[in-house]
N, C-alpha and C positions, 0 to 999 in steps of 0.2 A: 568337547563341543564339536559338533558336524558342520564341516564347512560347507556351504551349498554354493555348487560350480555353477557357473555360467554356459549359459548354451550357448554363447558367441562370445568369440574372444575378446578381449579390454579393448578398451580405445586407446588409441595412443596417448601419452602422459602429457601434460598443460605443456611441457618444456620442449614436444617435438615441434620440429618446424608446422605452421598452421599452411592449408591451402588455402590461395590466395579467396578473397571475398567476390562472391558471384558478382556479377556486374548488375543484376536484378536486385539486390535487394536496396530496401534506401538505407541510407547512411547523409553523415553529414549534417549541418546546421537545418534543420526546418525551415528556419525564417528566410533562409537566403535560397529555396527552391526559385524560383525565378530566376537568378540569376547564376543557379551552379555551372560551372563547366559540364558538368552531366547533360544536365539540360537544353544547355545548346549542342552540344554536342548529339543527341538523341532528338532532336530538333530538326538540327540539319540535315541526319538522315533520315528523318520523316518527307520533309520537304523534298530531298533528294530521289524517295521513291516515284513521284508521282513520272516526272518526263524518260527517268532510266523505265522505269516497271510501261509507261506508255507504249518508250521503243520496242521494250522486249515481246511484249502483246501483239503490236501490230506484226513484228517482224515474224513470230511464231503464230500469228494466225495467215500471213499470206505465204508463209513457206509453207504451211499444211495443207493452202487452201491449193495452191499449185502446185505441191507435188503430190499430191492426192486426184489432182486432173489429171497428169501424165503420167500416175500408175500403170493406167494400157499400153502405156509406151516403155522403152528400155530408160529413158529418163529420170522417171517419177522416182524409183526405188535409191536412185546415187542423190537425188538431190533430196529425197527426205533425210536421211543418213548427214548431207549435208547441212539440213537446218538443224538438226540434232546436236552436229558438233557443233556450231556456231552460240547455239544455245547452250550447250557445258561450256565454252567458254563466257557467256554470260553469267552462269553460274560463277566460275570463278571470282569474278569483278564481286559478284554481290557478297561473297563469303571476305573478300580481301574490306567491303565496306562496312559490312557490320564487325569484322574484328578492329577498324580502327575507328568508328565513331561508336558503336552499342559497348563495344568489348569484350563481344562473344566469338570466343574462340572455337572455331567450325573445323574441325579434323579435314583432310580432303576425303573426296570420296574414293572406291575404291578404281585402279585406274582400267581401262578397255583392255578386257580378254580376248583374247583371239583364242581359236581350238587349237588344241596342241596339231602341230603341223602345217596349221592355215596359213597360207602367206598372201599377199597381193590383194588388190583393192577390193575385189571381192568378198575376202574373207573380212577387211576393215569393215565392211557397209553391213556385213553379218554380225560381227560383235558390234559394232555402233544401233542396230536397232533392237539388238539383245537386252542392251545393257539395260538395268535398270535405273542406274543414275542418268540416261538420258531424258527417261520418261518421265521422271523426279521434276529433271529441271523444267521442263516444258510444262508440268503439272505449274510448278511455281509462277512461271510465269505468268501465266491463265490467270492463274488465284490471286496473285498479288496486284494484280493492275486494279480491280474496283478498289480494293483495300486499299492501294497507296493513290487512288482519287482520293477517299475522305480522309485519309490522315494529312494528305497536302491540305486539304481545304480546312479540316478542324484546327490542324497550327497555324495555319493563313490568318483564319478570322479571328482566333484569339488571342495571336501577338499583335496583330495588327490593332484591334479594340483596344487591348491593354495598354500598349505600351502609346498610341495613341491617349488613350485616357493621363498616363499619367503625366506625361510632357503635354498634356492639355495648355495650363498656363503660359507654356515658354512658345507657343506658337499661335493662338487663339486670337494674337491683335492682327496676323495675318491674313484673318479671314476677310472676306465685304462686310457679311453681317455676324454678331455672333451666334455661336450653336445654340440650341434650345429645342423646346418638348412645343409642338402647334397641342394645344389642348382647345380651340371654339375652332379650327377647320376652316377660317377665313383670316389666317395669319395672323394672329397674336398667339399668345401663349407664354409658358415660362422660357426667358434666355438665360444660357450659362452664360451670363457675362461679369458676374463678383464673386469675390471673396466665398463664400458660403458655398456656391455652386461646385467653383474651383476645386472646392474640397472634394464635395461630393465625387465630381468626375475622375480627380484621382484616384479615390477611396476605389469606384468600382473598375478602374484598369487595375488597380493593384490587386481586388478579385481575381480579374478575369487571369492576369499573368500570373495567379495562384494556382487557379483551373486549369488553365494552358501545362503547366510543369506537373502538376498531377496527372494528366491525359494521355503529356508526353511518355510521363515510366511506363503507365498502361500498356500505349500501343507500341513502344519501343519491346515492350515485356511480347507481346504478338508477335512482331516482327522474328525477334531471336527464336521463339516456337516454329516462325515459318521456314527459317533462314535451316535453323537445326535438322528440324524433320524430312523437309524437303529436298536441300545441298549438301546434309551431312551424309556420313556414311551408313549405310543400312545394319539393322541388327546385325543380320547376317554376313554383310561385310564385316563388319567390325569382330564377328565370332571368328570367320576365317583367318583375318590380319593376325585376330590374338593365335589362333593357335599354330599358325605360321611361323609367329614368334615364341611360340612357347616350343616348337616343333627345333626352332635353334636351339634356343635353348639346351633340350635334352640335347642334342646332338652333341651343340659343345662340351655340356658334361660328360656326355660319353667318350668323347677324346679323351677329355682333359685326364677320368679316368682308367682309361688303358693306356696313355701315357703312365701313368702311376705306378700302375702293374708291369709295367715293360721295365720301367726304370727300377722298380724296388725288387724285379728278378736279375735284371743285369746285374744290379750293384749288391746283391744280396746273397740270396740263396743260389742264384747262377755261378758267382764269385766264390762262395765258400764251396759248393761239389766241384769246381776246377781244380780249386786249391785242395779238397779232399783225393781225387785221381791222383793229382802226382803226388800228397802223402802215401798212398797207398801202393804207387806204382815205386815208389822209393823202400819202402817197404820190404815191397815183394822183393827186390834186388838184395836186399840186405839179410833176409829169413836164413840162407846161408853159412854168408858168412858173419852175419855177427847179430845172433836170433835175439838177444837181449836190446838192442837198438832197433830191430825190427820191430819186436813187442812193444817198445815206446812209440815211433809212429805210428802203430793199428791203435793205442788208445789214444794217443791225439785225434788220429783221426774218426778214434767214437766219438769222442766228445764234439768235434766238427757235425758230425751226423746232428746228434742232438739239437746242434745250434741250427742246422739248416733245415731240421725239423719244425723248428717253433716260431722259426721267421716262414717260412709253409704255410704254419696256422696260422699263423698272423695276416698273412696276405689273405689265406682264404677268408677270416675271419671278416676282413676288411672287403671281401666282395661279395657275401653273402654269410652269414656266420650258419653253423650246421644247429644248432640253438635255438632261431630260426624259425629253420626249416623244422626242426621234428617236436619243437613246444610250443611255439605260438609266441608273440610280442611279449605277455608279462613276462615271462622266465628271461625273454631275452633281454629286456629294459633292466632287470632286476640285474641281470652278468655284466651289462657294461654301467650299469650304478656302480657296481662294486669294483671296477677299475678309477673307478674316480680317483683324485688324491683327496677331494674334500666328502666328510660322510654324505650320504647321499637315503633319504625315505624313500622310496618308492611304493607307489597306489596305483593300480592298473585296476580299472572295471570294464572288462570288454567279456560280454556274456556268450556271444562268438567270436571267430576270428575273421578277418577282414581278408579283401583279396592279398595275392601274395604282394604286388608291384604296391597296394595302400602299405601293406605291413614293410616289408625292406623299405619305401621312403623316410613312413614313420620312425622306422630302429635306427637310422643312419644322420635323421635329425638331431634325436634325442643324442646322439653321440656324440654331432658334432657341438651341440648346446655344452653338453658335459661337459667336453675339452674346454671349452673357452669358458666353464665354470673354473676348470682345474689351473688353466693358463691365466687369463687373464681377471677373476673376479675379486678375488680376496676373499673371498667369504670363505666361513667356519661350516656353515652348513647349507645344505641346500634339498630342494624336494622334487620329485619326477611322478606326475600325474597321468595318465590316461583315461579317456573314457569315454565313452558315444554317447552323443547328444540326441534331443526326441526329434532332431533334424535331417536324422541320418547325416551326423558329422563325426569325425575322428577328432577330439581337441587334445594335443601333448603339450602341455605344460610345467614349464623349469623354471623357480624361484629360488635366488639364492640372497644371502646376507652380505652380500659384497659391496663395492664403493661403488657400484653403478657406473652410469654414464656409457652404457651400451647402443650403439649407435650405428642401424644399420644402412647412414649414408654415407660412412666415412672408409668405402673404400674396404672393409673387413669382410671376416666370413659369413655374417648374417647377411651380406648381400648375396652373395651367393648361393646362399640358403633360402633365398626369399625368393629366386629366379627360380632354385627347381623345384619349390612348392608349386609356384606359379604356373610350371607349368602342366600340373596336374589338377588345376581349378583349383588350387588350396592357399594359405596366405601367414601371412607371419606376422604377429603383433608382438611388439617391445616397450614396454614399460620398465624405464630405468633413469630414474631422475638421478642427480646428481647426489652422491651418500647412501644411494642404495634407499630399499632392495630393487634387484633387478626381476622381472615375471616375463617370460619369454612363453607366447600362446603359438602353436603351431597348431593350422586346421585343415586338414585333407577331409575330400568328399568319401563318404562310408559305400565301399562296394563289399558288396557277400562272395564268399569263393563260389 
């Protein structure tokens, strides 16, 4: 039977941890909308927007309105710069309100660049009119004040109705006259003043505080669109941050391994040609006078050759294999398959070969998968996939028969593994319930040499 792969790696298995539940979607009792903590909560900052989003309005329409008069003067250009910041920090307050009443969590935006070498207030009022999270905020501002007029007025009038209606009864004797419908237009009509009425009137506040908490998620759902779009960080901010941090990343890797190589030449191959010189120079002392004990340390120290030979390949191995370089991924997948301790299939369909930096991440994955197949899985057997998706994707994929419970938050090497994918735009899926099997998807973007 032909297994048909997936062009995108598995989801994670029911047992990994879940991300937390959007704060948009509903949940919870139906019947108790009216009265959910959500509700008031998404409530209050509705109501909340109207006199905050007012301040903000006015304050960013007469800082624009005056320093845009004193443009012709040295003035105008510090104190626009000025309302700008005042306004990022408005921004702030609003990002600090929607994560603790909506419970949308707003990344900051990216912070004021200055140009490499600019100092002094000058260069601040250059990046402050640069920036485009100032312009963001200010946008916000503008936009948000009609909108947080009617969302103050539409929760106004409909808790206010509602919740009127339904504590109708328990205040109604307070009135002068009771409430009622004028239907002839010279004071008579129907009065809510019994039983029946009572009903009625509660029946439609217990509507309206239906409608009210339906309206509320709506425009609360707006809200975090405006709050997102406009105070969060930009695509492109957010592409920089990531590769900034993906930019550590390799970095750190790249320490961590020439640390590696340094320490496995000290303690290694550096150690045994030490100790091979003065075999040799012992040796040479001895050829002499006593040529049969000479001959015994020139073969010790072949056999040392040999050994700092193979810890040589092994290092080279391990920093780029020549395998490689002169065959391509299958053959090489196929040679550290065959170091496994557990048997290992290997399947490689890659109809060319990929740049070299996609190929060595790829080889160096799949090795380190392998290990922690040999080390830590149990399994009898296990299988090594590759193959390019119609997405232009690289997906390497390791499944083995082991007890599972592979787990790349706990602190192991699939963390690690999952940073330096990461930072080549690529990602690491683990599927490994507890009893096995475990299916470790590794996905790098497809570059041509």
């Amino acid at each position: 039977m032909t297994a048909v792969r997936p062009t995108a790696p598995p989801a994670p298995h029911p047992a990994a941890p879940r991300a937390t539940r959007p704060a948009d979607q509903p949940a919870g009792n139906p019947w108790l909308l009216p009265v959910a903590a959500r509700t008031w909560r998404e409530g209050l900052h509705l109501l909340l927007n109207f006199p905050l989003a007012l301040t903000a309005a006015l304050f960013a329409v007469c800082g624009f309105a005056i320093s845009g008069a004193l443009l012709v003067t040295l003035v105008g250009v510090p104190l626009l710069a000025l309302v700008l910041f005042a306004l990022r920090g408005y921004g702030h307050l609003e990002r600090l309100r929607a994560r603790l009443l909506l419970h949308c969590d707003v990344a900051e935006p990216e912070p004021l660049r200055l140009r490499p070498g600019a100092r002094g207030p000058l260069a601040w009022v250059g990046a402050m009119l640069r920036s485009g999270v100032s312009w963001r905020t200010a946008t916000y501002c503008l936009v948000h004040a009609p909108w947080a007029l009617f969302t103050f007025c539409a929760v106004m009038f409909l808790w206010t109705f509602g919740w009127a209606g339904v504590t109708y009864p328990l205040w109604q004797w307070a009135l002068s006259e009771p409430m009622g419908v004028n239907l002839d237009g010279v004071g008579g009509g129907w009065l809510w003043d019994g039983p029946p009425e009572f009903v009625m009137v509660v029946l439609l506040g217990v509507l309206s505080l239906y409608a009210a908490g339906l309206l509320i998620r709506g425009m609360a759902h707006v809200d975090r669109l405006l709050v997102t779009g406009l105070l969060g960080p930009s695509a492109a901010g957010e592409r920089v941050r990531r590769l900034e941090s993906d930019r550590s990343a390799v970095v750190d890797t790249s320490a961590a391994d020439l640390r590696r190589i340094e320490r496995d030449l000290h303690d290694g191959a550096q150690a045994r040609l030490v100790s091979l010189a003065m075999d040799l120079g012992m040796a040479k002392e001895k050829l002499a006078s006593d040529p049969q004990a000479a001959a015994r340390m020139v073969e010790e120290a072949h056999g040392e050759v040999k050994l700092a030979l193979a810890e040589l390949r092994d290092l080279a191995r391990g920093i780029h294999p020549a395998i490689l370089t002169d065959r391509g991924l299958g053959p090489a997948l196929s040679a550290v398959a065959s170091r496994c301790t557990v048997p290992v299939a290997v399947e490689v369909e890659l109809p060319v070969r990929p740049a070299q930096a996609i190929e060595g991440i790829a080889y160096f994955t799949a090795s380190e998968l392998l290990q922690n197949v040999s080390k830590h899985s149990g399994a009898s057997r296990a299988r090594l996939e590759a193959w390019r998706t119609a997405q232009d994707r690289l997906l390497l994929q390791v499944t083995d028969d082991g007890h599972g419970g592979a787990d790349s938050t706990a602190g192991s090497g699939l963390a690690g593994l999952a940073e330096r994918l990461a930072a080549v735009d690529g990602l690491l899926a683990i599927s490994s319930p507890p009893g096995g099997p475990t299916t470790v998807t590794a996905e790098l973007p497809w570059r041509d040499r």
